[in-house]
C-alpha positions in Angstrom: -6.2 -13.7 6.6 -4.2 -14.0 3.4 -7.6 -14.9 1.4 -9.2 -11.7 2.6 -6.6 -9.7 1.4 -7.7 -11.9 -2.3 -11.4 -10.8 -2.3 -10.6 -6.8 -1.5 -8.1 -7.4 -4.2 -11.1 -8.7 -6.2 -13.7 -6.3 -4.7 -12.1 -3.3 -6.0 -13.4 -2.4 -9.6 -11.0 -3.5 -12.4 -12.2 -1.7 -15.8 -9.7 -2.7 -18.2 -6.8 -3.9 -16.4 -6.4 -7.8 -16.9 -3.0 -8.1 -15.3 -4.9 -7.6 -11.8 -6.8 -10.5 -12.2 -3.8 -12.5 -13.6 -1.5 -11.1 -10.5 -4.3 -12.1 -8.2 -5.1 -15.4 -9.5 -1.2 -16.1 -9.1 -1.2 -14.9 -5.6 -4.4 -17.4 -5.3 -2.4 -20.5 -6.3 1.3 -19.5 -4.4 -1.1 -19.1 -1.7 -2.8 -22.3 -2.2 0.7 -24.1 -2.3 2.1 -22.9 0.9 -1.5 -24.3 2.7 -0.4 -27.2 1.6 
């Protein structure tokens, strides 16, 4: 459920904000560490 929240994060247009991407790929990897 956590990993869908990740893709409509990505789904939703980003023009020229970089720090979306950079929040969401941190979000990716803390998520990726408590799967573990």
């Amino acid at each position: 459920m956590q990993f869908v929240e990740v893709h409509f994060l990505f789904q939703q247009p980003v023009r020229s904000n970089s720090n979306v991407c950079v929040e969401a790929e941190a979000a990716v990897a803390t998520q990726s560490d408590a799967m573990k």
